[in-house]
C-alpha positions in Angstrom: -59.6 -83.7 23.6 -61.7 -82.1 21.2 -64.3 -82.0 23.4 -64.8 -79.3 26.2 -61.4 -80.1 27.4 -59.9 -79.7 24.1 -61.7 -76.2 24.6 -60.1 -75.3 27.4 -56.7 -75.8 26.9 -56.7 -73.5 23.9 -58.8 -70.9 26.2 -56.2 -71.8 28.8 -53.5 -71.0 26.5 -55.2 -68.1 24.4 -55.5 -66.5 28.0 -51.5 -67.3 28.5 -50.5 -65.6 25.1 -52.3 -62.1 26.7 -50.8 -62.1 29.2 -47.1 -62.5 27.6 -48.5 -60.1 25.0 -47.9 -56.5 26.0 -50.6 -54.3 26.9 -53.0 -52.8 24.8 -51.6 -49.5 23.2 -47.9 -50.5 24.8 -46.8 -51.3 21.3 -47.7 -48.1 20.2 -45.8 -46.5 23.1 -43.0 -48.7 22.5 -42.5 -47.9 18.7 -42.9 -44.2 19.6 -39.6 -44.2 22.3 -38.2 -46.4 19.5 -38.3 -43.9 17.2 -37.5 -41.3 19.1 -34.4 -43.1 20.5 -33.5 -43.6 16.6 -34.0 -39.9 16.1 -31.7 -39.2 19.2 -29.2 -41.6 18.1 -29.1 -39.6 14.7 -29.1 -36.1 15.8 -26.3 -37.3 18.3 -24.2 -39.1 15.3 -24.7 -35.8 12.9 -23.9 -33.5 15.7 -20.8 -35.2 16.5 -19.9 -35.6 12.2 -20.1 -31.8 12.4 -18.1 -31.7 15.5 -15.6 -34.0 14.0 -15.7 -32.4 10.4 -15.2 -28.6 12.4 -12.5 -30.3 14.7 -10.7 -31.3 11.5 -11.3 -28.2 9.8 -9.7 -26.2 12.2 -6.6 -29.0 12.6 -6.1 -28.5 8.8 -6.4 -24.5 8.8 -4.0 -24.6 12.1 -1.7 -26.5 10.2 -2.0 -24.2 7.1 -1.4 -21.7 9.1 2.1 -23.3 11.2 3.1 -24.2 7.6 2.4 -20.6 6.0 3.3 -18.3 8.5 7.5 -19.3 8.2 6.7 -18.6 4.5 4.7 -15.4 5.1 7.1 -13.7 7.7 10.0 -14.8 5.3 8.3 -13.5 2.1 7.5 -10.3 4.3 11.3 -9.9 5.3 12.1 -10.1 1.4 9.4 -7.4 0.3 10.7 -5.2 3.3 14.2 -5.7 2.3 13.3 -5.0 -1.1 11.6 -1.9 -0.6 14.4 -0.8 2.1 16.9 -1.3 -1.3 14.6 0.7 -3.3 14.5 3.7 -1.1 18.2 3.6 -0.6 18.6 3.9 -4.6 15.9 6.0 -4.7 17.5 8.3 -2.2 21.2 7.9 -3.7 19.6 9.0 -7.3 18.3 12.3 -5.9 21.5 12.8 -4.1 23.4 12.5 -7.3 20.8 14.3 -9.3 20.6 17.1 -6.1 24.8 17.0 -7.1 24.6 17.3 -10.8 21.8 20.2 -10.2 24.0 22.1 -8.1 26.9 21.8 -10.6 24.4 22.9 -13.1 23.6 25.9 -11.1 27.1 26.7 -10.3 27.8 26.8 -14.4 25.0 29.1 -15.3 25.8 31.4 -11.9 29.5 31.1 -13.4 28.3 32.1 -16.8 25.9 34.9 -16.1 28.7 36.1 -13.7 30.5 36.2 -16.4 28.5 37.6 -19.0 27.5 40.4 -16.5 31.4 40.9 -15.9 31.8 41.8 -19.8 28.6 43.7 -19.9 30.0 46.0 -17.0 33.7 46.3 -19.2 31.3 46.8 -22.4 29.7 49.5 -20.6 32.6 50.9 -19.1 34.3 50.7 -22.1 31.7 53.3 -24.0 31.9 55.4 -21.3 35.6 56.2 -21.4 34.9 56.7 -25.5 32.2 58.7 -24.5 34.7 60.6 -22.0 37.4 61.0 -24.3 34.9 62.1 -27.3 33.2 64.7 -24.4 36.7 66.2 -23.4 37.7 66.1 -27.2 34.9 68.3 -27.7 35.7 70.5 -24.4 38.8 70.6 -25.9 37.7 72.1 -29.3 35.2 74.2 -28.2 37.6 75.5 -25.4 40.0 76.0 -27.9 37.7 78.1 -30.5 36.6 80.2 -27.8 39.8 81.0 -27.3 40.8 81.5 -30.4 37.5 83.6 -30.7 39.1 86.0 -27.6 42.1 86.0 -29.5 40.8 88.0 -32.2 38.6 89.7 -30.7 41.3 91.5 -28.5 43.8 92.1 -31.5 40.7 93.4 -33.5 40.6 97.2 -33.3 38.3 99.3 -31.1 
């Protein structure tokens, strides 16, 4: 079997193995769509992480948001309340202090009413001494002049 049939069976089955082989540049070919199959298979597992990690993302901020928004309105409903409380005492101070300004006002009117009143009986006051003292002197001068006729007429002419 060494000899030329020896030969043959291993061309027989060299020419066998070729033709199971792939053909030439196949291999190539076939590592190529491998590789891009794995890139495929990659971009579509990282593209569906980032789908799953922004699906989950927006679950959580969703339920943040179910959760917070009780909270929020009710926290709202206190810091409106509280502000509506304020107002009110705010607004009931400047109605007592509107109040205690009027009755402020009403004291000094009262006051200068009243000083004005005892200005006028001051005033009226000198005037009726200024009267009297004016007639007085009428009186006097009234009574010298006639006096003054008086002796003139029993005074010889």
């Amino acid at each position: 079997m060494a000899g030329p049939a020896g030969y043959q069976l291993n061309a027989m089955e060299e020419k066998q193995s070729e033709e199971n082989l792939p053909r030439r540049g196949l291999v190539t070919d076939v590592c190529r769509e491998w590789t891009m199959h794995e890139d495929q298979a990659l971009a579509y597992k990282l593209q569906n992480e980032e789908y799953d990690q922004h699906l989950g993302s927006n679950k959580n901020r969703n339920a943040q948001l179910r959760h917070d928004t009780p909270h929020a309105r009710q926290e709202q409903f206190r810091v409106d309340e509280e502000a509506a409380r304020q107002h009110q005492r705010m607004l009931l101070e400047l109605d007592r202090q509107e109040a205690a300004d009027a009755a402020l006002a009403a004291d000094v009117a009262a006051r200068l009413e009243e000083e004005e009143r005892l200005r006028q009986l001051e005033i009226e006051k000198r005037d009726a001494e200024l009267a009297k003292k004016l007639a007085a002197e009428e009186r006097a001068r009234l009574k010298e002049k006639k006096e003054l006729k008086q002796i003139c007429t029993s005074l010889p002419q």
